[in-house]
PyMOL Python script that loads the backbone (N, CA, C, O; Angstrom):
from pymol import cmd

cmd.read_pdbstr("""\
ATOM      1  N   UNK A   1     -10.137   6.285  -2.217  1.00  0.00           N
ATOM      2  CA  UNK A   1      -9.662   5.565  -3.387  1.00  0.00           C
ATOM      3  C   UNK A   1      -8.445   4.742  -2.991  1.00  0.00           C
ATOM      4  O   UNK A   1      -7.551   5.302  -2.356  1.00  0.00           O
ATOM      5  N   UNK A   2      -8.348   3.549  -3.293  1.00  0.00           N
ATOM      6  CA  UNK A   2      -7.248   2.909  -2.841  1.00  0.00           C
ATOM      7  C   UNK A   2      -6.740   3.081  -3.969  1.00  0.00           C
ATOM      8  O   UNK A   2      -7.290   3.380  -5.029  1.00  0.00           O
ATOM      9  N   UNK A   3      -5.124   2.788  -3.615  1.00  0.00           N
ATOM     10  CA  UNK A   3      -3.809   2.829  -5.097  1.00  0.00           C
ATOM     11  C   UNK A   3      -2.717   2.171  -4.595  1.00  0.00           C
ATOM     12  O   UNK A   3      -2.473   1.884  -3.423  1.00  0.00           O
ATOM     13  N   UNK A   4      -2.098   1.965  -5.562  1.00  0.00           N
ATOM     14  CA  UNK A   4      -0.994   1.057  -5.131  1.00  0.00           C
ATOM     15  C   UNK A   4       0.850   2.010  -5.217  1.00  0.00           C
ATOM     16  O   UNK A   4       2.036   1.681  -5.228  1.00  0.00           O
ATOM     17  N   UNK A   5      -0.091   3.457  -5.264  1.00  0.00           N
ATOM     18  CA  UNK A   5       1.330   4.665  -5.660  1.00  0.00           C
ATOM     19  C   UNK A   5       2.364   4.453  -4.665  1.00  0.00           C
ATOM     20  O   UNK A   5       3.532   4.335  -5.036  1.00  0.00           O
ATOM     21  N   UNK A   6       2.055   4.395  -3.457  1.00  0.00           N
ATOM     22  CA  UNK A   6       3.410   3.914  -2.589  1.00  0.00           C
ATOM     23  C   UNK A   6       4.434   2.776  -2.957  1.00  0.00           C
ATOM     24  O   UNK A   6       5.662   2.694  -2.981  1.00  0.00           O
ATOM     25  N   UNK A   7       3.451   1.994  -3.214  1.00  0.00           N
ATOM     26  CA  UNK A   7       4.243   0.557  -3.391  1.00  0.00           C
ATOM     27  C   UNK A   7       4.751   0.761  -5.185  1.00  0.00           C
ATOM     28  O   UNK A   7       5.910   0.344  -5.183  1.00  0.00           O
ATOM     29  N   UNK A   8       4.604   0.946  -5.800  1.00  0.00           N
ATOM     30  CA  UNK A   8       5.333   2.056  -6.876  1.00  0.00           C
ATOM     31  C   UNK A   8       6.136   2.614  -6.851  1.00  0.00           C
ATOM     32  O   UNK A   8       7.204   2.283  -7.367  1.00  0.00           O
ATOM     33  N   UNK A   9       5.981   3.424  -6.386  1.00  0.00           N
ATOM     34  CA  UNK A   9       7.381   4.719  -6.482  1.00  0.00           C
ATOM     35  C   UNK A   9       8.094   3.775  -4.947  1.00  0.00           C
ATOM     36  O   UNK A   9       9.254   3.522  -5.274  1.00  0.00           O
ATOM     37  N   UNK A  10       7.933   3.413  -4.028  1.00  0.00           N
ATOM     38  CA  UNK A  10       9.467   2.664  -3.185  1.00  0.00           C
ATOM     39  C   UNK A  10       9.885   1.240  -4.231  1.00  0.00           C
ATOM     40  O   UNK A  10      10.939   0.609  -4.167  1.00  0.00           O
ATOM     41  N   UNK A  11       8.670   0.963  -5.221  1.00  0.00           N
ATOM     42  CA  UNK A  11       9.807  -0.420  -6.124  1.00  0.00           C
ATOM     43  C   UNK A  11      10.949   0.407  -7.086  1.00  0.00           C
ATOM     44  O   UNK A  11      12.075   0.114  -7.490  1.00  0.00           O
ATOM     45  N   UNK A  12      10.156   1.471  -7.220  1.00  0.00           N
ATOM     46  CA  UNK A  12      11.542   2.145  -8.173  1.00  0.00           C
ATOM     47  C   UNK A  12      12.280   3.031  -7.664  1.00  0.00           C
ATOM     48  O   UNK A  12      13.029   3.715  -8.361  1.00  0.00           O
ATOM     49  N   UNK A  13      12.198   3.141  -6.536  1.00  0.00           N
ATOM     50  CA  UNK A  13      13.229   4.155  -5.716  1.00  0.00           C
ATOM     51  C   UNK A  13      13.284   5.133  -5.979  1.00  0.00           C
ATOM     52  O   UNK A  13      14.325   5.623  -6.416  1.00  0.00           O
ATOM     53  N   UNK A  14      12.390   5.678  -5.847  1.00  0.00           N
ATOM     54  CA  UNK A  14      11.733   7.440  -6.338  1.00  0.00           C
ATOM     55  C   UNK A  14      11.127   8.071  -4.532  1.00  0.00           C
ATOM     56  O   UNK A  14      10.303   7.611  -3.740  1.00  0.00           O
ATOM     57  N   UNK A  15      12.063   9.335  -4.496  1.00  0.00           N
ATOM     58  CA  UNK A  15      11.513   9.376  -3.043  1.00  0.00           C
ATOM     59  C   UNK A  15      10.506  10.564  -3.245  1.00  0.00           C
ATOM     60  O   UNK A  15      10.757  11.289  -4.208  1.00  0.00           O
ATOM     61  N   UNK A  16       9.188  10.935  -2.336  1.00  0.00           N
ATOM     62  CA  UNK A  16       7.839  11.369  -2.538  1.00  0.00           C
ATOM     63  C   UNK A  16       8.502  13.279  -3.221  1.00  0.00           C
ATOM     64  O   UNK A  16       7.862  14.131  -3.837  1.00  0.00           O
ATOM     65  N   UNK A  17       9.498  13.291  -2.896  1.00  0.00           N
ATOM     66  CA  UNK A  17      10.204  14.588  -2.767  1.00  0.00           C
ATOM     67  C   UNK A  17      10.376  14.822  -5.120  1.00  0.00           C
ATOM     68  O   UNK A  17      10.243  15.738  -5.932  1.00  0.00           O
ATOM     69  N   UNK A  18      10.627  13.740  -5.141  1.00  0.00           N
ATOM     70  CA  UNK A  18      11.594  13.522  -6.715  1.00  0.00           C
ATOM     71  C   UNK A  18       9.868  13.209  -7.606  1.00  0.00           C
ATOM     72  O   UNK A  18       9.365  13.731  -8.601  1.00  0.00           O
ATOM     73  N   UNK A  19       9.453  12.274  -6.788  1.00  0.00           N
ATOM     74  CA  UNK A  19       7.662  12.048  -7.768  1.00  0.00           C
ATOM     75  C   UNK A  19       6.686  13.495  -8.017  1.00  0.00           C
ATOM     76  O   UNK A  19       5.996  13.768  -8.999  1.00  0.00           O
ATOM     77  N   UNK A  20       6.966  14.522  -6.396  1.00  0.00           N
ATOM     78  CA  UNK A  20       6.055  15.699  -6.688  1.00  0.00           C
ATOM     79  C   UNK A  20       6.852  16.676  -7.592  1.00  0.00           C
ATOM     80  O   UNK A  20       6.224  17.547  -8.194  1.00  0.00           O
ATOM     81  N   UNK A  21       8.572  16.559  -7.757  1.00  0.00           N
ATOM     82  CA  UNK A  21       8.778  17.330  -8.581  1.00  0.00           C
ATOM     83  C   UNK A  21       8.582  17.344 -10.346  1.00  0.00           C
ATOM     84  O   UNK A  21       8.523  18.184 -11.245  1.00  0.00           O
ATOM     85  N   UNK A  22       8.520  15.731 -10.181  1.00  0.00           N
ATOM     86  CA  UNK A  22       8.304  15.096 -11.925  1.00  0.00           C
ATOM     87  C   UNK A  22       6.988  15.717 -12.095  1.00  0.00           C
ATOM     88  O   UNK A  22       6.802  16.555 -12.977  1.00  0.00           O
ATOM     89  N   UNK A  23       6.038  15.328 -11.260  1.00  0.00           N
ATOM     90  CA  UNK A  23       4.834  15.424 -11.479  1.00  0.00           C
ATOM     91  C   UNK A  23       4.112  16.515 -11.452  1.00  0.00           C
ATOM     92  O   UNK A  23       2.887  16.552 -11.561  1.00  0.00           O
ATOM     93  N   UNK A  24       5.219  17.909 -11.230  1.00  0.00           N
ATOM     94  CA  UNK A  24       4.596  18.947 -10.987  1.00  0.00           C
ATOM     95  C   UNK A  24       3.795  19.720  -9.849  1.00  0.00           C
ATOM     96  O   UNK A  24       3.370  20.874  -9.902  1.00  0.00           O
ATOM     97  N   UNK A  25       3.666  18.567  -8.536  1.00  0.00           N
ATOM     98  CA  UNK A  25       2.743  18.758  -7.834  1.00  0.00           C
ATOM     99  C   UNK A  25       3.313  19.255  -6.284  1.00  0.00           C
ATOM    100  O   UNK A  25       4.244  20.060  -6.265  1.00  0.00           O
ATOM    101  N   UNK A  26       2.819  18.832  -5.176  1.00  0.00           N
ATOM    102  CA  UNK A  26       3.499  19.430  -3.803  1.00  0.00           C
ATOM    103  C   UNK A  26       3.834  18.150  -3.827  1.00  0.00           C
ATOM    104  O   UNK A  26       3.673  17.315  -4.717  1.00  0.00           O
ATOM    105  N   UNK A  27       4.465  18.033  -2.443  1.00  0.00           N
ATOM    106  CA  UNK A  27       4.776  16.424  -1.770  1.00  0.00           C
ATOM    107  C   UNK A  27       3.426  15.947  -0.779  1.00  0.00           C
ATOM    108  O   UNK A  27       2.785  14.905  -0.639  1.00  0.00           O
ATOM    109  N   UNK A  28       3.383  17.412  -0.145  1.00  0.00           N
ATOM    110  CA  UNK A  28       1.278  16.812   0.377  1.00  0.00           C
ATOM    111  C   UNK A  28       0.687  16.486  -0.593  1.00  0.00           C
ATOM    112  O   UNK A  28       0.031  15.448  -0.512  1.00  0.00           O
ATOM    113  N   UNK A  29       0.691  17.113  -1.656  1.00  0.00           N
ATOM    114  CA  UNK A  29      -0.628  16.340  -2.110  1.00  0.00           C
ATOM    115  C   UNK A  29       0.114  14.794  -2.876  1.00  0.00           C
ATOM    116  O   UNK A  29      -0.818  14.338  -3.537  1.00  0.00           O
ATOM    117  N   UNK A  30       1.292  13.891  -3.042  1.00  0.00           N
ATOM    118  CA  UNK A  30       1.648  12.918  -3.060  1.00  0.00           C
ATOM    119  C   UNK A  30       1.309  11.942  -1.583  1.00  0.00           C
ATOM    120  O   UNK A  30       1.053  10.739  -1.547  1.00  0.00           O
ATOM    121  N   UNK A  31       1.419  13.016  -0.304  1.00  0.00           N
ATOM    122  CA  UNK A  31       1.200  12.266   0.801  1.00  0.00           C
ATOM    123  C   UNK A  31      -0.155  11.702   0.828  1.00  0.00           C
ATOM    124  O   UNK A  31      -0.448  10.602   1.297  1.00  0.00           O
ATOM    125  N   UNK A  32      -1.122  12.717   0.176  1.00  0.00           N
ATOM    126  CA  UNK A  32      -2.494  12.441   0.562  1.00  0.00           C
ATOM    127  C   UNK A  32      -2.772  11.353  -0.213  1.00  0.00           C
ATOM    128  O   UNK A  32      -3.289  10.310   0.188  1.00  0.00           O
ATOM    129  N   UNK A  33      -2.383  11.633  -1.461  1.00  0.00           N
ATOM    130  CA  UNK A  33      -3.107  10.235  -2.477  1.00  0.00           C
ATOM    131  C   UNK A  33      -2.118   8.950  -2.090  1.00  0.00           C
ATOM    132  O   UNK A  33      -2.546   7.939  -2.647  1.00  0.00           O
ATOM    133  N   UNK A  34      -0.844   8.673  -1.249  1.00  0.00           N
ATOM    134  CA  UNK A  34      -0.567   7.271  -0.947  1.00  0.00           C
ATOM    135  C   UNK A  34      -1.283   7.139   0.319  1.00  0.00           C
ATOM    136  O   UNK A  34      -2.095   6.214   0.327  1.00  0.00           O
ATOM    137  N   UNK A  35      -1.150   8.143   1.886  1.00  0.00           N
ATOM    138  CA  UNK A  35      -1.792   7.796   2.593  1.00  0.00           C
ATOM    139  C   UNK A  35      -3.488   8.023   2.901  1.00  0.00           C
ATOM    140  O   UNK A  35      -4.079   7.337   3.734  1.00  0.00           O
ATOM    141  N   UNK A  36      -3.991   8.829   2.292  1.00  0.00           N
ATOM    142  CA  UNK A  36      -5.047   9.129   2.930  1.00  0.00           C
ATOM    143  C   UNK A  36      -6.351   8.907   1.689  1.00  0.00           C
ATOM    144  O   UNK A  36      -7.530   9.181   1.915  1.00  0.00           O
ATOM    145  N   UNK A  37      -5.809   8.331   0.309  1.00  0.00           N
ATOM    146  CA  UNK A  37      -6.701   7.698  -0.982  1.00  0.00           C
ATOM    147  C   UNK A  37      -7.428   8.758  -1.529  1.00  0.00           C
ATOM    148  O   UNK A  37      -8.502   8.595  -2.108  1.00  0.00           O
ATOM    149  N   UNK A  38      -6.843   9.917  -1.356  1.00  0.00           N
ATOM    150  CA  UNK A  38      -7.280  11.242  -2.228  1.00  0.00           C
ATOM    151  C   UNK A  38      -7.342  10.791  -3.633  1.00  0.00           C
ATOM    152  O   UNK A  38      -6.622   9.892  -4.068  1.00  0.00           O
ATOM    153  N   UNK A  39      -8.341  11.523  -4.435  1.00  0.00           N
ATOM    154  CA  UNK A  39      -8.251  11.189  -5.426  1.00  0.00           C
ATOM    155  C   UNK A  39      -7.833  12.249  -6.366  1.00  0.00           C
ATOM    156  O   UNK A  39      -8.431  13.325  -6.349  1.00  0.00           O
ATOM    157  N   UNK A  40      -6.702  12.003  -7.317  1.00  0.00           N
ATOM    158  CA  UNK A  40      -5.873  12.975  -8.272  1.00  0.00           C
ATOM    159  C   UNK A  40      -6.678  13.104  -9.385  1.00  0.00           C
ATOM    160  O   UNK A  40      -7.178  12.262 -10.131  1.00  0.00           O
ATOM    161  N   UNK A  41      -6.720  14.561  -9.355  1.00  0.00           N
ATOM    162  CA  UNK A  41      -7.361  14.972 -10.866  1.00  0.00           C
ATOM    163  C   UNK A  41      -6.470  14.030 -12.121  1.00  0.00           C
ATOM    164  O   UNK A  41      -5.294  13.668 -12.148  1.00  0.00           O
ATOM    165  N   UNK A  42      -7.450  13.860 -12.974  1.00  0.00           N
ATOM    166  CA  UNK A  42      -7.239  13.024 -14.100  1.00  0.00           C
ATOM    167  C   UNK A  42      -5.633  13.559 -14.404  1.00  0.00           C
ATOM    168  O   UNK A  42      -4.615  13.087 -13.898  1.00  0.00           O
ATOM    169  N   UNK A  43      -5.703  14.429 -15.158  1.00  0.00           N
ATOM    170  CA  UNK A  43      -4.151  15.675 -15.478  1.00  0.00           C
ATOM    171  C   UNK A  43      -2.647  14.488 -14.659  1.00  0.00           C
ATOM    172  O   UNK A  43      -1.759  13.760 -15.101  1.00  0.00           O
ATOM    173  N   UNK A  44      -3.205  14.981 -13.152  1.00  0.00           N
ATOM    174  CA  UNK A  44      -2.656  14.788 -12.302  1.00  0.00           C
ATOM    175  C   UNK A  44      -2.031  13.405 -12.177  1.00  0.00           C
ATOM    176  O   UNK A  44      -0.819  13.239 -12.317  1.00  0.00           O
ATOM    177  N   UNK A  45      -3.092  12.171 -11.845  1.00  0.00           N
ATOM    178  CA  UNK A  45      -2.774  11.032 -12.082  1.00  0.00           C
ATOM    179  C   UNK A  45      -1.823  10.639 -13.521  1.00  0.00           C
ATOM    180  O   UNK A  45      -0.873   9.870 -13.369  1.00  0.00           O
ATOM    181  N   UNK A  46      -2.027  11.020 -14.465  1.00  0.00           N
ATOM    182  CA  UNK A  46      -1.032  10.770 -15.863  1.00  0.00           C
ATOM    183  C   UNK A  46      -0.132  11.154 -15.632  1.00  0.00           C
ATOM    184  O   UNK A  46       0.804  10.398 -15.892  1.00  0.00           O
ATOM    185  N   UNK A  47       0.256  12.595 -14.978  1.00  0.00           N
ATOM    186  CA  UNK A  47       1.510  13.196 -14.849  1.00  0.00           C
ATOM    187  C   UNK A  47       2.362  12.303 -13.544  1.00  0.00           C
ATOM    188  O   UNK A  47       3.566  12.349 -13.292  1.00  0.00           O
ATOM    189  N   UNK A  48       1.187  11.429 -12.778  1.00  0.00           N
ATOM    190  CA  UNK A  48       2.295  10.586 -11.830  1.00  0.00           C
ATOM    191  C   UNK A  48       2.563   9.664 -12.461  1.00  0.00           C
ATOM    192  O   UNK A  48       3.726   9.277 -12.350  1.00  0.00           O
ATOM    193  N   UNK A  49       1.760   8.994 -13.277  1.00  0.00           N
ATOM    194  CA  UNK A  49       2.337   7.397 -13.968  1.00  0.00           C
ATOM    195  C   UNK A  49       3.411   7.842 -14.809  1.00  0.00           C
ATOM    196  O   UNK A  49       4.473   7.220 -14.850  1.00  0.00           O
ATOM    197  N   UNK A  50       3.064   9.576 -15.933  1.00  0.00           N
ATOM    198  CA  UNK A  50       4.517   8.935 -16.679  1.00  0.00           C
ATOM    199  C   UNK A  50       5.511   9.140 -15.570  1.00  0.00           C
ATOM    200  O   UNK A  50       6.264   8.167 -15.531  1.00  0.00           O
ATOM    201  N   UNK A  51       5.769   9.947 -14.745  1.00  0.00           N
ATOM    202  CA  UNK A  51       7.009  10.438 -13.991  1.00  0.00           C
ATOM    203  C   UNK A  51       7.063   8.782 -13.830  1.00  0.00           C
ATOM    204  O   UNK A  51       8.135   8.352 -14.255  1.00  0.00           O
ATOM    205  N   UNK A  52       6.245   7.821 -13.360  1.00  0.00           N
ATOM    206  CA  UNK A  52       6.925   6.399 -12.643  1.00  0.00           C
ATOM    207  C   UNK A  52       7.195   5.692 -13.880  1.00  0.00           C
ATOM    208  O   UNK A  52       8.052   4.809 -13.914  1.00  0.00           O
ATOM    209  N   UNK A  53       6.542   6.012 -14.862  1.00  0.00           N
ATOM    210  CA  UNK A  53       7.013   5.406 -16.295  1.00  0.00           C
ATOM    211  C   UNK A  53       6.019   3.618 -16.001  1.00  0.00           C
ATOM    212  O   UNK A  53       6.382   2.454 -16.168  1.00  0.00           O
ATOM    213  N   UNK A  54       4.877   4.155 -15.579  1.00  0.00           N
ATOM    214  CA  UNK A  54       4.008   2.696 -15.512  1.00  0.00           C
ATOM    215  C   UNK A  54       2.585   3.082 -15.927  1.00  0.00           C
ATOM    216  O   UNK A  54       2.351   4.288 -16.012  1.00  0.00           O
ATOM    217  N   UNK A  55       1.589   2.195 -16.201  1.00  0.00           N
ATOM    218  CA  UNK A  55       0.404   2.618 -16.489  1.00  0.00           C
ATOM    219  C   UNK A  55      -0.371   2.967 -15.392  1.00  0.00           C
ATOM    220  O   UNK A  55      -0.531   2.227 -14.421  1.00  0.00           O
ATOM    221  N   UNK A  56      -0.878   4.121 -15.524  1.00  0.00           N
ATOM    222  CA  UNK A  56      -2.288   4.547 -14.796  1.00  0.00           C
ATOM    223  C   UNK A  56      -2.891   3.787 -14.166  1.00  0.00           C
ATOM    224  O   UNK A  56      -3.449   3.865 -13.071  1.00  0.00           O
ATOM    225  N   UNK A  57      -2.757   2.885 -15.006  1.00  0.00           N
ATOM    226  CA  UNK A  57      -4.375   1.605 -14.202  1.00  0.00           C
ATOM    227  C   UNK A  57      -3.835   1.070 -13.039  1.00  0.00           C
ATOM    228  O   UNK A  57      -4.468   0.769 -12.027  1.00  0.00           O
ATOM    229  N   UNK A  58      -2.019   0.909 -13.321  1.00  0.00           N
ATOM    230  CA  UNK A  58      -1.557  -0.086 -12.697  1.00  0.00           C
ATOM    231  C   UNK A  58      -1.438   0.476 -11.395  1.00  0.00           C
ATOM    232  O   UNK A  58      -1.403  -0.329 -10.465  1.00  0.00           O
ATOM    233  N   UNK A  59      -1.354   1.957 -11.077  1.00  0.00           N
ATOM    234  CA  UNK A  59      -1.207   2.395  -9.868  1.00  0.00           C
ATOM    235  C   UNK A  59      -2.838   2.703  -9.325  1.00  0.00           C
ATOM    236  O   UNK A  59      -3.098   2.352  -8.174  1.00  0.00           O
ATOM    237  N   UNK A  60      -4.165   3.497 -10.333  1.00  0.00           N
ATOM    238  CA  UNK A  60      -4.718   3.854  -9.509  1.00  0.00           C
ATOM    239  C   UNK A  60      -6.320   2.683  -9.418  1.00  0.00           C
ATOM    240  O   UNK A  60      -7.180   2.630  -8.539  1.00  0.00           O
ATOM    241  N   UNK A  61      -6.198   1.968 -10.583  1.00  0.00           N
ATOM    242  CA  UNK A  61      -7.287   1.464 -10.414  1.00  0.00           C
ATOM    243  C   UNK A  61      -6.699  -0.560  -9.874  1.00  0.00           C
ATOM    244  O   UNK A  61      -6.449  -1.541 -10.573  1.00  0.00           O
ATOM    245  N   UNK A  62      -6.702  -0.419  -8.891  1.00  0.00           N
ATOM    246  CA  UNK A  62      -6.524  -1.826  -7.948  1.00  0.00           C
ATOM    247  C   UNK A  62      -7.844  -2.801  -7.536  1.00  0.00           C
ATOM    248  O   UNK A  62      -7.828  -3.933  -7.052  1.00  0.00           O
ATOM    249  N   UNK A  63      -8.776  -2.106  -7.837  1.00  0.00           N
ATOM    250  CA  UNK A  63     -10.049  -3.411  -7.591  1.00  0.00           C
ATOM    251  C   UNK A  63      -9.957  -4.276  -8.425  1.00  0.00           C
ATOM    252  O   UNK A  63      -9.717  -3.983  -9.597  1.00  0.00           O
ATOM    253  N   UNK A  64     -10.161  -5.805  -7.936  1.00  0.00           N
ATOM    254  CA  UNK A  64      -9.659  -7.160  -8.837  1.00  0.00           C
ATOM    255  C   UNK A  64     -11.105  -7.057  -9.957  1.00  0.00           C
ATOM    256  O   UNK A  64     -10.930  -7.472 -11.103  1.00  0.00           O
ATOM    257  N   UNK A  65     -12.593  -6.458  -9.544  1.00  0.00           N
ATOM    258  CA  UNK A  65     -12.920  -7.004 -10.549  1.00  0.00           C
ATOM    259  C   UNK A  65     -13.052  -5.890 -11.313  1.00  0.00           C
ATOM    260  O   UNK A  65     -14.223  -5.827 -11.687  1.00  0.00           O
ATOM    261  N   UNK A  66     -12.281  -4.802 -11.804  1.00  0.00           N
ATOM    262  CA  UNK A  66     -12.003  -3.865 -12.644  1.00  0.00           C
ATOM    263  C   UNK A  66     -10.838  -4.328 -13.429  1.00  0.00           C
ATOM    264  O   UNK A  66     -10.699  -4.324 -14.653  1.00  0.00           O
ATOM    265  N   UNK A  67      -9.791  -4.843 -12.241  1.00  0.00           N
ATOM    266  CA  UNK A  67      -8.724  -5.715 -13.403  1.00  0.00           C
ATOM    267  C   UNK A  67      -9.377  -7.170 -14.173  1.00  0.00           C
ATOM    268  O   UNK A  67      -8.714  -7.509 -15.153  1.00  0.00           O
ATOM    269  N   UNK A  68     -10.274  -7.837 -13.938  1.00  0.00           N
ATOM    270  CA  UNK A  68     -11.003  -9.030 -14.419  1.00  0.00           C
ATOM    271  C   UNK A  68     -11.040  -8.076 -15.745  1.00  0.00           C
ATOM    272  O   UNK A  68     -10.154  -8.011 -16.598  1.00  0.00           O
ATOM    273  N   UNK A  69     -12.544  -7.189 -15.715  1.00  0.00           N
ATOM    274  CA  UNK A  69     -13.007  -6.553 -16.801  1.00  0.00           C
ATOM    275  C   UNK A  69     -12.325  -5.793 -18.183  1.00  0.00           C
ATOM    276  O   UNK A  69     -12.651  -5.772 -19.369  1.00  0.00           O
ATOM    277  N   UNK A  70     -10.892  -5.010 -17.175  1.00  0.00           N
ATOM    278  CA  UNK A  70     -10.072  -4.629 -17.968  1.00  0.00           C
ATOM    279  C   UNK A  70      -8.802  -6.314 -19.399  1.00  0.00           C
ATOM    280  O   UNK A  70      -8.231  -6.286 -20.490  1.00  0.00           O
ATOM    281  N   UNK A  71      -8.992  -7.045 -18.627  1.00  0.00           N
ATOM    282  CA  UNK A  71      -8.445  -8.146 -19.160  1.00  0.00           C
ATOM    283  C   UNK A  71      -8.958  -9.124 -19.933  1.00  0.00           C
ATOM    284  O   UNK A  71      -8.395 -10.078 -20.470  1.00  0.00           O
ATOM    285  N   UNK A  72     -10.630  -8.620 -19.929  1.00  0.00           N
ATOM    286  CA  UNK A  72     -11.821  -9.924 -20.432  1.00  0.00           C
ATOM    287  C   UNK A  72     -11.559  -9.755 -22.131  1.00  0.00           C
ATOM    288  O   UNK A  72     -11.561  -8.614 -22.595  1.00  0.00           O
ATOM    289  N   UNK A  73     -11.355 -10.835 -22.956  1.00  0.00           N
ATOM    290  CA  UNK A  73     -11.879 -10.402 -23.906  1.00  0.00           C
ATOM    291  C   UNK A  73     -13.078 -10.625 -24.494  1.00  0.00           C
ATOM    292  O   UNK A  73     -13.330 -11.829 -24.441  1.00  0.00           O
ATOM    293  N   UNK A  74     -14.319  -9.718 -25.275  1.00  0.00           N
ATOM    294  CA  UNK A  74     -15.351  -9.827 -25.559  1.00  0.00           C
ATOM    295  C   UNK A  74     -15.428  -9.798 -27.158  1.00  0.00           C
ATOM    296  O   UNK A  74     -15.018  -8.996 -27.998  1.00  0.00           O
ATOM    297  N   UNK A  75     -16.234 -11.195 -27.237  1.00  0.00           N
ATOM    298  CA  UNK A  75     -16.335 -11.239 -28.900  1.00  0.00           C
ATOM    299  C   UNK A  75     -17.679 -11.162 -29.384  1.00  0.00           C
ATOM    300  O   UNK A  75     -18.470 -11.120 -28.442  1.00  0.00           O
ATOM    301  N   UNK A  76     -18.031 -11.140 -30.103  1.00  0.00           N
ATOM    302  CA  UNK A  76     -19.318 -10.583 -30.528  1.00  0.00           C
ATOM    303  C   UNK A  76     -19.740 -11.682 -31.890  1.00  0.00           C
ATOM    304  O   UNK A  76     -20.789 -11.519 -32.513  1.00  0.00           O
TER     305      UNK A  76
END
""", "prot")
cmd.dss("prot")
cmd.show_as("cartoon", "prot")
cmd.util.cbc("prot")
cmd.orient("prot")
């Protein structure tokens, strides 16, 4: 799974140590989902966006045409 959680938490100066404690979690398993694209139980992922205080989408879902879709509006 790609994400953009690294580049996140270093824009707000949150070190991996301060995100696993907000978030409840270890600091491996923060290592795994920036370096290695683990994917965070649902729970999990919410509890990292609020700790960064950004949306969900914005960290875990990064494919452009998921952001297209998420942005389309559809009228009927």
């Amino acid at each position: 799974m790609d994400n953009k959680l690294r580049e996140v938490r270093e824009y707000i100066g949150m070190s991996v140590s301060e995100l696993a404690r907000r978030s409840e979690t270890s600091r491996q398993t923060i290592i795994n989902i920036e370096l290695h694209g683990q994917e965070p139980r649902v729970s999990l992922a919410l509890a990292i966006a609020k700790a960064l205080r950004t949306d969900p989408r914005e960290i875990f879902f990064t494919n452009p045409v998921i952001h297209d879709l998420q942005n389309k509006k559809i009228v009927i």
